[in-house]
N, C-alpha and C positions, 0 to 999 in steps of 0.2 A: 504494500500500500504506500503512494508516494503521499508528501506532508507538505502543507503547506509553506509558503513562503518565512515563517517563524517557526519550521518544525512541527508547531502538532499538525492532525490532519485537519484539512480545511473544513470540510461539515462541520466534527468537532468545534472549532473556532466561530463557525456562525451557525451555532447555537439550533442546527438542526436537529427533529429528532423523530421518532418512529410516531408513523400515525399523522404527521402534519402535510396539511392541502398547500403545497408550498405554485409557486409560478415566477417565472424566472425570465426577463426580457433582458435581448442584448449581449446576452452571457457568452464568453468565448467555449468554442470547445473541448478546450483542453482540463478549464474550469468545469465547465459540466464533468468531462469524463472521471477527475479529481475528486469532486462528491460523489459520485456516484460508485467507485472503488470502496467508499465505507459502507457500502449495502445495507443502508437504509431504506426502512419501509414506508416511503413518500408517496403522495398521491397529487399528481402532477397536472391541475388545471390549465384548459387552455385560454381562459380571461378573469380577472380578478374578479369582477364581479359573481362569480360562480361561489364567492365567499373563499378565502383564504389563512392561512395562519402564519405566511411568512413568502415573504416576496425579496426579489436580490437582481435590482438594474443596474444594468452600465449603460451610465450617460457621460455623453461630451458637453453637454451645452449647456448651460444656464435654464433657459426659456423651456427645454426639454425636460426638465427635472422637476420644473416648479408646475405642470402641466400635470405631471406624471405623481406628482407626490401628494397633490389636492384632489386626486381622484382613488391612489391607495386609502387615502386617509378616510375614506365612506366603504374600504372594501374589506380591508384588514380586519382581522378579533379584533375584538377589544385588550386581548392581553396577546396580539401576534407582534413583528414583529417585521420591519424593512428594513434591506441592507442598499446601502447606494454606491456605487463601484463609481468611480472616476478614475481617468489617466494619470496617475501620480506625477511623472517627470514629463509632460505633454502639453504643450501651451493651450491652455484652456482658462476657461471663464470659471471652472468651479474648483473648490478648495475646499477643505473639512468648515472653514467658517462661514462660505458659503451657504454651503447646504444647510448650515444650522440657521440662518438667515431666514432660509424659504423655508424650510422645516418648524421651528420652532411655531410660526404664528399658526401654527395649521394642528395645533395640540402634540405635536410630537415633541421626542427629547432622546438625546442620543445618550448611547449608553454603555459602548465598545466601539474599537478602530481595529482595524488588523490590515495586513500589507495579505492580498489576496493571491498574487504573485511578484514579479518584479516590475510589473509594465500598470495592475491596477492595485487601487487604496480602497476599504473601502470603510463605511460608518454606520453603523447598525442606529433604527431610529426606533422607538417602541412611543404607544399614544400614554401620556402622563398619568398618571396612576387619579388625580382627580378627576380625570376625565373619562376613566373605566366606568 
């Protein structure tokens, strides 16, 4: 089983687990293939509104994130959980305080980082525990 970019296994690290409706936009495949080595028993929709308990995008843009993160935020549990992948060393518009930016007014709150491989970052958002 290979390990993610800080050694443990990447599932591991983003807090997957057996039994969640997870949906996954963007996602490189070498990342797919990576979680998927931990054979976990996921059940893999194909639109978030289908209801969800944890979702993991990779976005470049700014205006894509903020688009994408006020429509999680009506899909997600109450207690799931979104991971946001951005190109770490990529000249872009978004950055870990970014995303907290467009995230936070939208009831989320981040709550872990992890380097997802060399090329993405990414930032786990969960909805605020007042807001459950």
């Amino acid at each position: 089983m290979t390990t993610a970019f800080s050694g443990a296994p990447l599932a591991k690290q983003l807090s997957l687990r057996d039994g969640q409706r997870v949906w996954f936009e963007g996602m490189p495949e070498d990342v797919f293939d990576e979680i998927a080595e931990y054979a976990l028993d996921l059940t893999f929709v194909d639109n978030p509104a289908q209801g969800i308990d944890a979702a993991h995008i990779f976005v470049t843009e700014r205006a894509e994130l903020a688009e994408r993160l006020a429509a999680l935020r009506q899909q997600i549990a109450r207690d799931g959980q979104v991971w946001v992948s951005w190109p770490s060393q990529a000249s872009t518009d978004l950055t870990e305080d970014a995303i907290r930016e467009l995230a936070l007014p939208l009831g989320f709150i981040d709550t872990k980082s992890c380097e997802v491989n060399a090329t993405w970052s990414a930032l786990k958002l969960v909805i605020r525990k007042d807001l459950r």
